[in-house]
N, C-alpha and C positions, 0 to 999 in steps of 0.2 A: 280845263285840262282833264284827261285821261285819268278815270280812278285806277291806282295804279299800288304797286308797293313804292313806288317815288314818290308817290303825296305822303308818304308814312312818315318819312326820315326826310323829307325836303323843309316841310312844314317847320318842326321843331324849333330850327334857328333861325328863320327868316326875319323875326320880330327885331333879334339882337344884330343883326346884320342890317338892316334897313334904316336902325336906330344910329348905327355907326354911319352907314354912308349918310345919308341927312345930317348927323354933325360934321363929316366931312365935307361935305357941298357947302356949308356955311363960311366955309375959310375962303370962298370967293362971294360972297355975297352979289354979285353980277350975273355970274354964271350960274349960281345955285339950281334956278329954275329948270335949266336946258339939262344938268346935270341930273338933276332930278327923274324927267323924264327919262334917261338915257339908260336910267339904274330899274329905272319900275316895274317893267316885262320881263327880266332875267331870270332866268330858275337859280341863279346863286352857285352852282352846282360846286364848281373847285371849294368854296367854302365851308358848303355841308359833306363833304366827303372827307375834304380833311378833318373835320368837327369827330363827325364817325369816324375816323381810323385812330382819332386818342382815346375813343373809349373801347375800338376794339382791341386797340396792344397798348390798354392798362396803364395810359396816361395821365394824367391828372393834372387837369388846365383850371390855373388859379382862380379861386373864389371871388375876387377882382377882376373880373378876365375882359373889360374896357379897353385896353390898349392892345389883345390882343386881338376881339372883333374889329378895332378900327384898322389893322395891320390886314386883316382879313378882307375889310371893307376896300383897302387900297387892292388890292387885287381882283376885285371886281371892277373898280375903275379902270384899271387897265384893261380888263377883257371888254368892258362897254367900249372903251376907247377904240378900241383895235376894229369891233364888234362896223361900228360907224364907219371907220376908214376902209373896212374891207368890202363895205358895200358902195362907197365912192366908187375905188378900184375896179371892181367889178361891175359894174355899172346897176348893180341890185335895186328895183324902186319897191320891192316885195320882202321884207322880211317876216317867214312865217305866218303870214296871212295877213299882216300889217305894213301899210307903205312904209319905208326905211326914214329913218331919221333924219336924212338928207333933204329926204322926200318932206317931211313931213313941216321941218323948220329952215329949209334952204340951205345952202350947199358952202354960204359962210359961216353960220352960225354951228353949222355941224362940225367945220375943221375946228373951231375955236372953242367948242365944246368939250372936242376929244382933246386939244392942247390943255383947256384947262385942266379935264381929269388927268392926264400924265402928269402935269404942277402939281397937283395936289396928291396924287398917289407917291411921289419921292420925296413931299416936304415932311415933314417928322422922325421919317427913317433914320436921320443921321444921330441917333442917342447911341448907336451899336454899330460898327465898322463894320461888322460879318454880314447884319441886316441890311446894309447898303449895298455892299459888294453882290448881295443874294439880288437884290430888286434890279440891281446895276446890270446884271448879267440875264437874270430872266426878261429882262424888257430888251434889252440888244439879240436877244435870241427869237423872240418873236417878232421883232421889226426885219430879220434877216430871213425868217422862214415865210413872214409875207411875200419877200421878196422872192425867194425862190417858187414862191406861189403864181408867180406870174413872169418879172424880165430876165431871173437871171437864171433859169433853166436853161432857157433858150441861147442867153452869150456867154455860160460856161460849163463846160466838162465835165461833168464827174460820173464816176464808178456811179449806178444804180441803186448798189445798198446806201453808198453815203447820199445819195439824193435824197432819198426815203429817210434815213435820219435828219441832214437839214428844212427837210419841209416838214416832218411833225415836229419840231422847232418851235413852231407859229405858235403851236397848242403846250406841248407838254410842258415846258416852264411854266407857267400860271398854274397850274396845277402842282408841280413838285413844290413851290415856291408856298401858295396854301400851308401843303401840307410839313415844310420848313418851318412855318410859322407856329402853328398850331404847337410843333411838338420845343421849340425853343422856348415860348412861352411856357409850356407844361415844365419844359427840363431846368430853365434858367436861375431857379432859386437853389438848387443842388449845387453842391461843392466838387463831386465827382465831375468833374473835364472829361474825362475819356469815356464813361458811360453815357453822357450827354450830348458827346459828337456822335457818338455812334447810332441813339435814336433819331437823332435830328437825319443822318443821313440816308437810316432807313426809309424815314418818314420821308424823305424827297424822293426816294427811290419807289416809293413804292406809289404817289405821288405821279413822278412821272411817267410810270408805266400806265395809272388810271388816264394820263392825259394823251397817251398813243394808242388806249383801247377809243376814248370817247372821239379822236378824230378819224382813226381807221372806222367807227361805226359809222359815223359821221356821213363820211364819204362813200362806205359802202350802201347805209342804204338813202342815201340822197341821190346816190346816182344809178342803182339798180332796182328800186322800193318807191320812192316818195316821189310822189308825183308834184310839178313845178310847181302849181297854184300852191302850194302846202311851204314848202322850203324855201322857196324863193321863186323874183320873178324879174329878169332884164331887164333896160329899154329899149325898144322898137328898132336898134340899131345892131338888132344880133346878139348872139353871144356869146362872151367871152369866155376862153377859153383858160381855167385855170390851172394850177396844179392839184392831185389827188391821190387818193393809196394807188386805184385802179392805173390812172395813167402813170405811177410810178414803175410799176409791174408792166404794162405796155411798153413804155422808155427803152425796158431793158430788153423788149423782141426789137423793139422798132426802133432806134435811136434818131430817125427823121422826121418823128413825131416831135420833136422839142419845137420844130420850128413853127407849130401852131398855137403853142405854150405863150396866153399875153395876149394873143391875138383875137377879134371879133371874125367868125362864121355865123354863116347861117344858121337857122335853127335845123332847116331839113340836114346840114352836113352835120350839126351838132347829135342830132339823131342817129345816123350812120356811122359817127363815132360811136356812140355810147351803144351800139348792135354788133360793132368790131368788138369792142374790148370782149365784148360776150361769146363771140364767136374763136375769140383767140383763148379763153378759157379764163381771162383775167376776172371775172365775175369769178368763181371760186376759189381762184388763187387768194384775192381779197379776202374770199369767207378762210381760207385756211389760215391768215396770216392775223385772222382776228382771234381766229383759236387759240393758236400759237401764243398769242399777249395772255390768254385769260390762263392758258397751262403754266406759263412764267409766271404769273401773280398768286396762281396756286403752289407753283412751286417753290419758289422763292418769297414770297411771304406768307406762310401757310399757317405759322400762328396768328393769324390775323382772316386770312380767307377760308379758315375753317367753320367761323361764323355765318351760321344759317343767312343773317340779314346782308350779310356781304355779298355771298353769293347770289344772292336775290338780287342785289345791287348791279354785280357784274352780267347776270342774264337779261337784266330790264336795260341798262344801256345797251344790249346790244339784242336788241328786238326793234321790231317795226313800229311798234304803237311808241314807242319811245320817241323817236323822230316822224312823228304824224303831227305834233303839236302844234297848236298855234297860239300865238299870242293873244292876249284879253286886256283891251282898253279898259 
């Protein structure tokens, strides 16, 4: 990986986090292995960012803090989970320089993989009704933004801006959700109620704006920047065409574009799309609307992105070396 200022702050919690999924994988002893692998290459990232934003607005996550690494740990199962199924979908045999999990342990073992980690990412939540309702809603929220990722652009209608909000969907919940966690744990021994909703809901907010900058980058420079062998790589049957910021901002000149949304072209037309968007100016509009999130994060959480490390944080996710990475067997 990339010496970077993300090996700085990435590093720190990986030990407590690895420690929690491996006691999490145990609770199916079947599946442990496949689960294992599934968690191994991930950079953590929703975990370690919400980790960072309690020590940058002065939270104080309990001296026991096991239960809430393992709450942390479940949210990385679900983005492995998701992680797996989106490259089913997409027909991806390249994740990051590494064949896809599909690829790797065949294409039953990978659905029953990700079923198991959703089982095990909802089993224990139920000590706390709010905690349920919170996993309840972020996992229905990104099984719905997948889907707008691919069929249901195409068979239904909407306004532009709401498109653009149901598909970062996919992403942002897993991240607000994190960073829910982090600060409930931190808050939960307090007797103050109303000072306590109030950080938890900062901390989702702020959470999920981290999770519309990290897919709007995502997207931008995967598909103006990062060249296929690096991010990913189809199979030989075309490809498919997903949803994106860029094509979000397209949609809205062209509304005739939905109907290639879900669909397999060629690679030469898949090229020609991705030299429209650029010619239509949607390449900057994407750069502006990545701006736009990092001046909301400055602006609206500023006692927190005042922080020299923060903002390091927010210019290395949205750099090129940042998504150049590959994974390491």
């Amino acid at each position: 990986m990339n010496s970077s200022v993300h090996d700085a702050w990435l590093v720190k919690f990986h030990a407590k986090i690895n420690t929690a999924l491996t006691s999490l994988g145990r609770q199916n002893p079947t599946m442990a292995p496949l689960v294992a692998d599934a968690v191994a290459h991930g950079r953590k990232i929703r975990s370690v960012l919400a980790l960072k934003y309690a020590i940058w607005s002065g939270l104080h996550t309990p001296e026991k803090a096991d239960a809430m690494f393992s709450d942390l740990a479940r949210v990385e199962l679900l983005h492995s989970a998701s992680c797996i199924l989106d490259d089913i979908i997409d027909g991806d045999v390249i994740r990051r320089g590494m064949p896809s999990f599909h690829v790797r342990h065949g294409l039953s073992q990978a659905i029953l993989a990700s079923l198991a980690m959703v089982a095990i990412s909802l089993r224990g939540y139920y000590t706390n009704i709010f905690m349920d309702m919170k996993v309840s809603d972020a996992l229905q929220e990104m099984i719905v933004g997948e889907g707008w990722d691919t069929f249901l652009t195409r068979s239904l209608d909407v306004m532009p801006d709401d498109l653009l909000k149901r598909y970062l969907g996919k992403t942002s919940p897993s991240f607000a959700l994190a960073h829910y966690i982090v600060a409930y744990h931190a808050t939960r021994l307090s007797e103050d109620r109303w000072t306590n909703d109030i950080r938890t809901k900062r901390a989702s907010e702020f959470g999920c704006l981290m999770g519309e900058l990290y897919q709007t980058a995502n997207d931008y420079y995967d598909t103006f920047e990062i060249p296929i062998s690096v991010r990913g790589k189809s199979n030989g049957r075309g490809v498919l065409v997903t949803l994106s910021v860029p094509l979000c901002f397209l949609l809205a000149q062209d509304p005739s574009v939905k109907e290639i949304i879900g669909r397999r072209i060629s690679r030469r037309d898949f090229h020609l799309l991705k030299e429209r968007t650029i010619a239509c100016g949607i390449k900057q509009e994407t750069r502006n609307y990545l701006d736009q999130i990092k001046e909301r994060i400055n602006k609206e959480h500023s006692s927190v992105s005042w922080y020299p490390e923060c903002r390091a944080i927010l210019e290395e996710v949205d750099s090129r070396r940042f998504w150049s990475y590959k994974y390491t067997v």
